[in-house]
C-alpha positions in Angstrom: 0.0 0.0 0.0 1.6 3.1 -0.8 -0.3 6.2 0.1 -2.7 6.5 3.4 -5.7 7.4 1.3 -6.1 3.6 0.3 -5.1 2.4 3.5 -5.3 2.5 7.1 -2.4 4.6 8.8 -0.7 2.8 11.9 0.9 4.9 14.6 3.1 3.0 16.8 4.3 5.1 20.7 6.4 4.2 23.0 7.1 0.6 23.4 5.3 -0.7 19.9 7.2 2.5 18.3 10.8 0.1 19.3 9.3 -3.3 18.4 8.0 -2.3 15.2 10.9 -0.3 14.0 9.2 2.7 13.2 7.0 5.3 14.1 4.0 4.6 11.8 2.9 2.8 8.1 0.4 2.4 6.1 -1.3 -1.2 5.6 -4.3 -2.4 4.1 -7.7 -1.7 5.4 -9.9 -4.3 7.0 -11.1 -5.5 10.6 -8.6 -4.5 13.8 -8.0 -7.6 14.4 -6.8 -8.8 10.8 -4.6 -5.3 10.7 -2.8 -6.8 14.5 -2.6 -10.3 12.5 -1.3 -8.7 9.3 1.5 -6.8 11.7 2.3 -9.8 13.6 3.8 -11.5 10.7 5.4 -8.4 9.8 6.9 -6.9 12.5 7.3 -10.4 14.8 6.4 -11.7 18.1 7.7 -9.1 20.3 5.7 -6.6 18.7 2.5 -8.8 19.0 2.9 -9.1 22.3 3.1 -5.4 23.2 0.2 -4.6 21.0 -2.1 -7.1 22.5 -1.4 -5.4 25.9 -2.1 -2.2 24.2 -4.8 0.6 24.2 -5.8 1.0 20.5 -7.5 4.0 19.0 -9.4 4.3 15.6 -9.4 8.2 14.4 -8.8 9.4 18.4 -11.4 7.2 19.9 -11.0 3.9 21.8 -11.6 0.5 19.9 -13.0 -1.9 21.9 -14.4 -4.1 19.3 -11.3 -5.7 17.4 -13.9 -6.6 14.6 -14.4 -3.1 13.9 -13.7 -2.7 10.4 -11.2 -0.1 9.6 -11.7 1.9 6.0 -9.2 3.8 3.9 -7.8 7.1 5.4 -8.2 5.4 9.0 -5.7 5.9 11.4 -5.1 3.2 13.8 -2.6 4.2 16.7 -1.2 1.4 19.4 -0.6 2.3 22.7 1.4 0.6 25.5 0.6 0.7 28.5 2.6 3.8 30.3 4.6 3.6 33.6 4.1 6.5 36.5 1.5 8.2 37.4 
């Protein structure tokens, strides 16, 4: 997928910003879930692993449906859980 207008846009922070690699790319739009499954066999196990532990949001708002389907021009951001307070 080349440009975010026929994809979804996936911003990695903290944690998920080191396992992936990078700060953020562009992969094809579909369900949450087959967008974390698309990524793990990607960017790995590690990375997996943080995002399932994760606050995800669609366009600033929480998912809490991993079936939500995600269209083109979405943006998808993972979020680790952060330590302090």
């Amino acid at each position: 997928i080349g440009s975010q207008a026929n994809g979804v846009q996936v911003r990695f922070w903290a944690g998920a910003k080191s396992a992936a690699g990078q700060a953020e790319m562009v992969v094809s739009p579909g369900s949450a879930r087959q967008i974390l499954d698309s990524l793990r066999s990607e960017l790995g196990e590690s990375f997996h692993t943080i995002a399932t532990s994760s606050s995800l949001l669609v366009d600033g708002g929480a998912l809490h449906d991993l079936d939500q389907l995600l269209l083109p021009g979405s943006t998808l951001e993972v979020l680790p859980p952060f330590a302090g307070g």
